[in-house]
C-alpha positions in Angstrom: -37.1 -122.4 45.4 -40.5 -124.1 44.2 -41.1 -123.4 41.0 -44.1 -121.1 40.2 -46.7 -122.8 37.7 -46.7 -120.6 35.5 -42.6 -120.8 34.4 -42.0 -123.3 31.5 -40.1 -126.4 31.3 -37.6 -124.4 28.9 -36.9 -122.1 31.8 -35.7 -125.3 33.9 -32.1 -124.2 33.2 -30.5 -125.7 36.3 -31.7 -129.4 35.3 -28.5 -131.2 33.9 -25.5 -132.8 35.5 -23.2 -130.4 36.2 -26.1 -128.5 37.9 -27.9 -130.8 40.0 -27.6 -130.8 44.1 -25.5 -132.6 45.5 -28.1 -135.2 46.8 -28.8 -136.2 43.5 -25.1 -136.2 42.7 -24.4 -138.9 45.5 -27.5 -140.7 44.3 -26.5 -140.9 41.0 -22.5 -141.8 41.8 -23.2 -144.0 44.5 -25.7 -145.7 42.0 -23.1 -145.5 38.8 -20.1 -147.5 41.2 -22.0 -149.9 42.1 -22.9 -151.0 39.0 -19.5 -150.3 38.2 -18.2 -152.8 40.3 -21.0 -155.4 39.1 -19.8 -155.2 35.7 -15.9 -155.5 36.9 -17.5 -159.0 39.0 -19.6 -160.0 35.7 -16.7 -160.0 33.9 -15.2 -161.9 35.9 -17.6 -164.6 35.9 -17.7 -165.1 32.5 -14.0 -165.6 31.8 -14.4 -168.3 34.4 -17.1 -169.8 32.9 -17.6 -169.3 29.3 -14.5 -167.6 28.8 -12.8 -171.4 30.0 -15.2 -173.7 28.3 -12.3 -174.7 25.5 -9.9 -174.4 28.4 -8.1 -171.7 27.6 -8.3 -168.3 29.5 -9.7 -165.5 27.3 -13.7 -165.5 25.9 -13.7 -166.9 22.4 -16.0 -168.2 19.2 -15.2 -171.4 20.4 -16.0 -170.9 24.2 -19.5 -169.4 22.7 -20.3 -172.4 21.2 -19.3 -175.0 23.4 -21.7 -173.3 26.1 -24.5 -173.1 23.8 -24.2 -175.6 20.7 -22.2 -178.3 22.4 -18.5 -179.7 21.7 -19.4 -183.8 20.0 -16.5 -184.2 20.1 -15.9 -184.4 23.8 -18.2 -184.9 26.5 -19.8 -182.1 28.8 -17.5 -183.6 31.8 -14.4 -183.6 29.8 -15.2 -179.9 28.9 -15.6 -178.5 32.1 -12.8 -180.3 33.8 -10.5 -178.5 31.4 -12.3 -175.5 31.6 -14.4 -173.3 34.0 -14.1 -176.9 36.4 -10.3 -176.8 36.3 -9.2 -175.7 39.5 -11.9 -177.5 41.6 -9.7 -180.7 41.2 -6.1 -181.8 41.1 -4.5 -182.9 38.0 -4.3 -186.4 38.9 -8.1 -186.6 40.1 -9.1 -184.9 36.3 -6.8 -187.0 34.4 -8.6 -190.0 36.3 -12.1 -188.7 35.3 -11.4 -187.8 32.1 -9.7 -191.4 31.1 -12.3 -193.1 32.6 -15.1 -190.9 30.4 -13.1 -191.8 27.2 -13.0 -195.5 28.4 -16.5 -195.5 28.2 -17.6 -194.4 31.7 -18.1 -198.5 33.1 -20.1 -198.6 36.0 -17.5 -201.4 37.3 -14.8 -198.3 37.3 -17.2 -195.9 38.9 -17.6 -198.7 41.7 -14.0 -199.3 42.1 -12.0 -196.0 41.8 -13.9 -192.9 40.4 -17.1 -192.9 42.4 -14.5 -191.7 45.5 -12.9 -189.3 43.5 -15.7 -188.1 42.4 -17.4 -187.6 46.0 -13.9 -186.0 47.1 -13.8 -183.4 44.8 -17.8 -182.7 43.0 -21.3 -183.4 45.4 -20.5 -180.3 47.7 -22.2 -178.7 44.2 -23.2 -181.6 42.5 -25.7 -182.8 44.8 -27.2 -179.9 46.7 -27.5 -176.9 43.8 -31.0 -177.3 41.5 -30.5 -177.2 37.9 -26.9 -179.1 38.3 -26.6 -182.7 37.6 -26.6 -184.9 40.5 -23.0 -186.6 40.8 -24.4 -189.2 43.1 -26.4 -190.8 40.8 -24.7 -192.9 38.7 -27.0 -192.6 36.0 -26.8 -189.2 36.0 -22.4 -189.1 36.2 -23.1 -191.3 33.1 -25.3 -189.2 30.9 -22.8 -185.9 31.0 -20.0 -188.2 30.9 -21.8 -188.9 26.7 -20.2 -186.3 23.8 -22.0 -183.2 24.2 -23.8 -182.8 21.0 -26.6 -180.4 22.8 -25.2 -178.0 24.1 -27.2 -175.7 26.8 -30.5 -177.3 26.8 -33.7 -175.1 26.2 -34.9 -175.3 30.0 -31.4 -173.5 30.7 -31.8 -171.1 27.8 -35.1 -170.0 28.8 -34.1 -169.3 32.0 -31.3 -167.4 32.1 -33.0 -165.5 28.9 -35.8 -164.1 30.8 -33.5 -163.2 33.6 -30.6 -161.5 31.8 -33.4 -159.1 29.6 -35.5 -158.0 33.1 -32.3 -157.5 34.9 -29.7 -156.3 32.6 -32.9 -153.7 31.5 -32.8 -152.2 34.4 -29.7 -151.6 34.8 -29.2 -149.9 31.1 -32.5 -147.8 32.0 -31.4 -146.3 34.8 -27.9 -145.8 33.3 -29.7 -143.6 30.6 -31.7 -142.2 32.6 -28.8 -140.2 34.1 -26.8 -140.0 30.8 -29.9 -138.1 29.4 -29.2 -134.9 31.6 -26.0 -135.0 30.5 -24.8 -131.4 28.3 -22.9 -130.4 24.8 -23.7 -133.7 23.6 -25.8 -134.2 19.7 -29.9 -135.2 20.6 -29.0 -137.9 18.0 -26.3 -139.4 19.5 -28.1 -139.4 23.0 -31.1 -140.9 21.3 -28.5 -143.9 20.2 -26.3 -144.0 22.6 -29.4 -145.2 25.0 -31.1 -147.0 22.9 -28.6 -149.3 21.4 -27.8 -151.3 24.2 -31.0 -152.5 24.4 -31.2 -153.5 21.1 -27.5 -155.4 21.9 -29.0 -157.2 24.5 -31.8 -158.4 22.7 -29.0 -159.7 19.7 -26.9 -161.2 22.3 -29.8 -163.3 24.2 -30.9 -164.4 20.7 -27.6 -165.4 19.6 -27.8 -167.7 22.4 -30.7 -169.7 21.1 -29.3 -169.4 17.6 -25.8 -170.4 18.7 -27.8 -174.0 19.9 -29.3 -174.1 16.6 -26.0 -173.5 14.3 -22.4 -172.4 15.5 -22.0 -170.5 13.0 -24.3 -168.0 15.1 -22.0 -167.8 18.0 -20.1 -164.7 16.5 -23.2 -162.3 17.7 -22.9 -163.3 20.9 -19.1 -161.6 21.1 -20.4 -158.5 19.2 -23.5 -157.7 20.8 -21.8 -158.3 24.1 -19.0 -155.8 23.4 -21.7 -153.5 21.9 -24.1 -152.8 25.2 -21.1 -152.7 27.5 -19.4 -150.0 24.9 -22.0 -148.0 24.9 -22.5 -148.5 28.8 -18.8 -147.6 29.1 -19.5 -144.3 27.1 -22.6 -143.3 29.3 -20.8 -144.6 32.3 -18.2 -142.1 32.1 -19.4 -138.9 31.0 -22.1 -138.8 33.6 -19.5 -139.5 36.4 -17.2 -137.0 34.2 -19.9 -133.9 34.0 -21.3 -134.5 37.5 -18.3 -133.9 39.5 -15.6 -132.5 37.0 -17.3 -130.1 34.7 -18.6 -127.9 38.1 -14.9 -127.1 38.9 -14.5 -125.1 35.8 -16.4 -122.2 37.0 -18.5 -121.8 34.5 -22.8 -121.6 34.9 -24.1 -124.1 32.9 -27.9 -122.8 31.7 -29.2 -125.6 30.1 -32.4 -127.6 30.7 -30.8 -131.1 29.1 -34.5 -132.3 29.0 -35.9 -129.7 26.4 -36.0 -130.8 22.6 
């Protein structure tokens, strides 16, 4: 039915969740999953990276801040091969690297022993990939095989910055966008509940740069990761919850969810 000008947006009474067609609906779910399953495979991804930078499954402080800060007490090579590098070698082949890095990486070495192991088991990245050093260079093998006392560099950091805030934005809009027509939930708590993770996200890309700058930092990067993907959780739910649950209790749901 097209809606005749003169009716009022208060009179809009089928616009929420539990009310809209079943178009929408699939829209909506199909659109909720997906993302769904990104955030299951983002997850992921960071346990195997970050979360194994101190070698140790699990994201911690100190996985925070040898991504970002830098571990001087060990080099960047040393870190990764007993951490989110682990399983891309065998235990000999690492315990080879890593004694020749605390040897103090000789070229003569390199030449006789770990340039092979090296080729075995590293340049299928570490040669083709931008942005990753390039292990057939010795000078290169050489400067990450130093104690890491930088930590991400700021080339990295901007990079992934302006990528994680135009990306992950989306995703938290559009997320919103569907909690907002949700029902029998406080204006205030909507108006928060969409807002926040954006201010999280914000924290949490900040924290990164401020993490390179002092450790100490590397605390806000946990919280105001676990803050958006709460309050993602929360929204996540309770649209998937009213659009497909609340409909089978039979009862007719007059509310325009838009209307202050």
């Amino acid at each position: 039915m097209i809606q005749n000008k003169n009716e009022s947006i208060s009179e809009l009474n089928w616009l929420n969740l539990p009310n809209i067609n079943l178009t929408v609906k699939s829209l909506f779910t199909s659109y909720l999953l997906t993302i769904g399953l990104g955030a299951i495979l983002a997850s992921a991804q960071i346990l195997m990276t970050h979360g194994m930078a101190d070698g140790e499954l699990g994201l911690s402080v100190d996985d925070i801040v040898y991504s970002y800060h830098g571990d001087p007490t060990n080099s960047k090579i040393e870190t990764k091969l007993n951490g989110s590098m682990k399983d891309k070698a065998s235990d000999a082949d690492r315990l080879e690297i890593i004694k020749w890095v605390r040897d103090g990486a000789s070229e003569e070495q390199w030449n006789e022993k770990i340039r092979d192991i090296v080729y075995t088991n590293c340049i299928s990245c570490h040669s083709t990939i931008p942005g990753l050093p390039d292990f057939t260079q010795f000078e290169e093998v050489k400067r990450v095989a130093k104690a890491d006392h930088d930590g991400a560099s700021a080339t990295s950091l901007t990079r992934i910055s302006h990528i994680h805030i135009f990306a992950i934005s989306f995703i938290f809009f559009f997320n919103g966008m569907i909690f907002s027509l949700s029902i029998g939930i406080k204006q205030w708590f909507k108006v928060l509940i969409v807002s926040a993770p954006f201010f999280f996200l914000c924290i949490d890309v900040f924290s990164w740069w401020l993490t390179k700058i002092d450790a100490g930092y590397a605390w806000l990067t946990i919280i105001s990761g676990f803050g958006y993907s709460a309050c993602s959780a929360v929204t996540w739910f309770v649209s998937l919850y009213q659009m497909w649950v609340l409909p089978r209790k039979d009862k007719n749901y007059k509310i325009n969810s838009w209307e202050s």
